[in-house]
N, C-alpha and C positions, 0 to 999 in steps of 0.2 A: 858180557854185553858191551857194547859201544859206549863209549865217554864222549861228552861235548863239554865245550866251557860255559858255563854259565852266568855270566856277568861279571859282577865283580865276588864270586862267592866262589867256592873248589868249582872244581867239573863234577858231572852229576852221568846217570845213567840217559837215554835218550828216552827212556820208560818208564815214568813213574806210577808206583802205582796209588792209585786215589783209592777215597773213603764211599764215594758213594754206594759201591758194590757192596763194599763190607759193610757198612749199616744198614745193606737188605735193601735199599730204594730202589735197585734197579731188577725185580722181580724176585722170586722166593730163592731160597740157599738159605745155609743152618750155620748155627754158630759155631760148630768145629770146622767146616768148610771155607770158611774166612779164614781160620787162626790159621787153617794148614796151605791157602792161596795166597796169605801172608808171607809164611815160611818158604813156602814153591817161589815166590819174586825174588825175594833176596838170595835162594839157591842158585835164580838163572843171573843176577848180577844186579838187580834194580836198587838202586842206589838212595831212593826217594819214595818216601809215602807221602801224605800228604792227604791230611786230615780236615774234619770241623765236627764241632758239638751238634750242627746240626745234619749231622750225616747218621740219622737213625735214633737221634735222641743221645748220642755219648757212645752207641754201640760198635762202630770203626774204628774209637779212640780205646775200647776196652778190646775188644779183639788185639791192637798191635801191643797194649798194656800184658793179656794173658799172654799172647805169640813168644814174647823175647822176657816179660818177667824185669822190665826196666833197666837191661840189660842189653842194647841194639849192638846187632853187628857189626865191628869193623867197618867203617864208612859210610856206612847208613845214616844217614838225617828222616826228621821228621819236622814236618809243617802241620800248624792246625790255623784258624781263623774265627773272626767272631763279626756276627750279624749285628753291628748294633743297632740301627735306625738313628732314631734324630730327639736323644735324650734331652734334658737340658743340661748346659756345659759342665755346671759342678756336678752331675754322676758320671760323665763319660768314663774319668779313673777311674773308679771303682769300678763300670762294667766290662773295660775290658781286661783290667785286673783280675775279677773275679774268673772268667772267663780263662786267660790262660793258667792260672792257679787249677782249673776243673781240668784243663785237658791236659797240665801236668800228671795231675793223682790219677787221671783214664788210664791216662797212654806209664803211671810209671816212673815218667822221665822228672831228671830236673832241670830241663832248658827244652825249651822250642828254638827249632832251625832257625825259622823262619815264622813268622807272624801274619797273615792277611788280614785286612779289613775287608770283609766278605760283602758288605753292604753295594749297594751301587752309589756312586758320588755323582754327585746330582747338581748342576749350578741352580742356586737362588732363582726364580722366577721362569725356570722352565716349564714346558706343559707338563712333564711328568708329574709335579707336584698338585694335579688336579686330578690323578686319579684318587678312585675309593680308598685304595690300600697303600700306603705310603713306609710303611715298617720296615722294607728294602733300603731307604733312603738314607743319605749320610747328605747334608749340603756341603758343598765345595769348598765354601768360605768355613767351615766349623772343622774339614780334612786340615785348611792349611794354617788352621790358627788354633786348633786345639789338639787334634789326634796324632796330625804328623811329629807336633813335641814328645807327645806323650809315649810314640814307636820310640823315636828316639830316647828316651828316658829310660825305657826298659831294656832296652839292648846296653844301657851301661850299666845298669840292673846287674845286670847278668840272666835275665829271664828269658830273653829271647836272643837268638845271636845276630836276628837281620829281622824288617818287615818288609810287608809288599801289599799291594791290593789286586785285587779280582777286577778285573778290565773288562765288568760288564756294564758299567753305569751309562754315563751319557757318554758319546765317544770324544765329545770336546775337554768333557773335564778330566778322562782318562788321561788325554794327550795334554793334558794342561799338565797335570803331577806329573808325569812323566818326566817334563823339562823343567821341572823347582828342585830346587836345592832345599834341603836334604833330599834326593831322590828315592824311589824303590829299589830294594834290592831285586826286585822280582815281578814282573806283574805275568796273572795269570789270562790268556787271552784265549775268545771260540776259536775253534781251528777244525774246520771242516767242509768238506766240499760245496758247501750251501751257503756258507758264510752266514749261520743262523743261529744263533741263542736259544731259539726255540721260545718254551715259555718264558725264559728269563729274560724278554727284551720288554722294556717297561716304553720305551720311546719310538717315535713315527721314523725319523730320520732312519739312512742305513746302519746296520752296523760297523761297518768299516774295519774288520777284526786286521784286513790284512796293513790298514796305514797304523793301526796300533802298534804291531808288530815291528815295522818298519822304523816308528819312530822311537821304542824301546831300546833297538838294538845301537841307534844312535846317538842313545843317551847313556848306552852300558847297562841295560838293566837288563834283566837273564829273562826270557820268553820260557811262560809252560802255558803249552797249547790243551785247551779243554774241547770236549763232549766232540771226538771224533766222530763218533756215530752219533750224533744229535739224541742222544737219551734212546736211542734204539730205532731213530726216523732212516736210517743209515743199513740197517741190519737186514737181513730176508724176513724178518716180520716181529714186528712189535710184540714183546713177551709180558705185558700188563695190561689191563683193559682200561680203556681211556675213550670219554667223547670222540666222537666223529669230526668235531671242530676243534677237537685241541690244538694246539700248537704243533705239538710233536705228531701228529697223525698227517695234518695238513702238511708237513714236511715231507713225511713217508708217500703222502700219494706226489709230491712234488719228485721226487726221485724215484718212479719209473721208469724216466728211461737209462738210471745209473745202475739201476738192479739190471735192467736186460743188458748190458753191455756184462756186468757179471755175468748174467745165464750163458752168453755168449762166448765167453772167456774161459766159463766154467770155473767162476772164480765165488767165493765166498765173499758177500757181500761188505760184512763185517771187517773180512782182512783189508781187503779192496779199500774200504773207506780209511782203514790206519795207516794203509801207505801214502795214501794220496794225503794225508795229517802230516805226516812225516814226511813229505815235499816240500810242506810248508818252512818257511824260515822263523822256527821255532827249536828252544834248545833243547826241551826234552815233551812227551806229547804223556798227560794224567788219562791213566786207563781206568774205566767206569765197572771195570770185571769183579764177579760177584761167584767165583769158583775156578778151582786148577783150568777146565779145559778152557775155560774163556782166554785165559791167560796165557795158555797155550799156542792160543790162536794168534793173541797177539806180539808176542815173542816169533811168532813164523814171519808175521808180518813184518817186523821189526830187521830178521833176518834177511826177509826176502829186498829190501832198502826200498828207497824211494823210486817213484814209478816214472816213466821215459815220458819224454814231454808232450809227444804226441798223443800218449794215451790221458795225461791230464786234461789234452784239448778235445779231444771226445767226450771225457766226462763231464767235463766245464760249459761242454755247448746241449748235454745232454738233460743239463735243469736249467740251462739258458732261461 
């Protein structure tokens, strides 16, 4: 499989493969089915898993744990991340201590690649923090005066070998870390033809996934593109049953007219969407697959490269 470079860390596969699948969230599959679409990625060349505790309760980080036996492949890296929320300052150590300590003994290993803070970072006095549920939340000011020491700390640890954040928070305070010193090694950013989060957008403003992007790479920090298929809003038809106003449903009826340009193409909706990810200017794009043929599908995708530009203006004018 293809190599890109990835910031300032080795080059990586252009495909990683994520946890969400294998912790079951994205529709039913078994738990040997995981272990052995684990083993199927690393076969086709994927370089990168890329975990969290909360991807099924631990059961992503035990599946790569049973798969390889704490013993990973030749090249292979693994990422996990931790949700904290907005503790007060003397437990933050201990929870995100604890935390990669748990996804060491899952996964096995005795170092994480890479470290996320999975929370969204949030500035002080925005409207986000007036919603009901706030447990997503990290403030901005507690990122650059508590956590980002404490990433660094571990990495001299030796616990982790780099950290990064999840570049779903407010888009401003994304772009703010981005350009501090100590920087990310990595931020994980939406990459998909909608430019949409889905549920995970806590804020009014846009999401701006592509100036995130833009501004990472001009800071050296390595781009991994999430939820190609916006949680399944992407795919020829949503494999979980969800309100009618959910986020992701409200998605799926918003891309109509990307599916008929599929029907018309005679194209699978699903590939359709990881190419048009894989346009994007991102270093490697996190697959949400949850069994071999999913996997399959996206390694075709991956083969078949990024799509002619004319056709990303048809799909781009197509959920205009």
């Amino acid at each position: 499989m293809q190599t890109q470079p990835f910031g300032r860390l080795a080059p990586v596969s252009v495909l990683t493969l994520g946890g969400g699948g294998l912790g079951q969230l994205w529709g039913p599959t078994t738990r040997e089915e995981c272990v052995a679409t684990v083993k199927a990625a690393v076969d086709a060349g994927i370089t990168l898993i890329d975990l969290a505790p909360r991807y099924g309760d631990g059961k992503a980080e035990q599946v790569v744990g049973e798969a390889f036996g704490g013993r990973l492949p030749s090249g292979v890296r693994v990422t996990s991340k931790c949700n904290l929320g907005n503790p007060p300052p003397e437990r933050i150590e201990r929870i995100l201590r604890q935390s990669i300590e748990a996804s060491l003994r899952l996964t096995q290993l005795d170092r994480l690649d890479v470290f996320f803070l999975h929370s969204n970072i949030v500035p002080r006095g925005n409207a986000m923090w007036r919603r009901v549920d706030t447990s997503r939340f990290v403030p901005l000011e507690v990122f650059q005066d508590t956590i980002r020491p404490l990433f660094e700390k571990f990495v001299t640890e030796g616990l982790i070998g780099a950290w990064g954040i999840t570049g779903i928070g407010h888009p401003d305070a994304i772009i703010t870390v981005l350009g501090q010193a100590p920087k990310p090694a990595a931020v994980q950013v939406i990459a998909n033809l909608l430019d949409s989060p889905g549920g995970l957008k806590f804020f009014d403003e846009p999401a701006s996934p592509r100036e995130i992007m833009a501004v990472a790479h001009a800071n050296d920090v390595a781009v991994m593109g999430i939820r190609a298929v916006q949680a399944g809003a992407l795919t020829a038809a949503i494999d979980r049953p969800l309100p009618a106003d959910h986020p992701e449903m409200l998605d799926y009826a918003r891309a109509a007219g990307f599916r008929a340009i599929c029907a018309e193409l005679g194209e699978n909706p699903a590939i359709l969407a990881h190419r048009y990810a894989l346009s994007l200017p991102i270093d490697t794009l996190v697959l949400g697959v949850k069994n071999r043929q999913e996997l399959a599908e996206c390694i075709t995708a991956a083969e078949a490269g990024a799509l002619a530009s004319d056709l990303i203006a048809r799909i781009d004018a197509s959920v205009a």
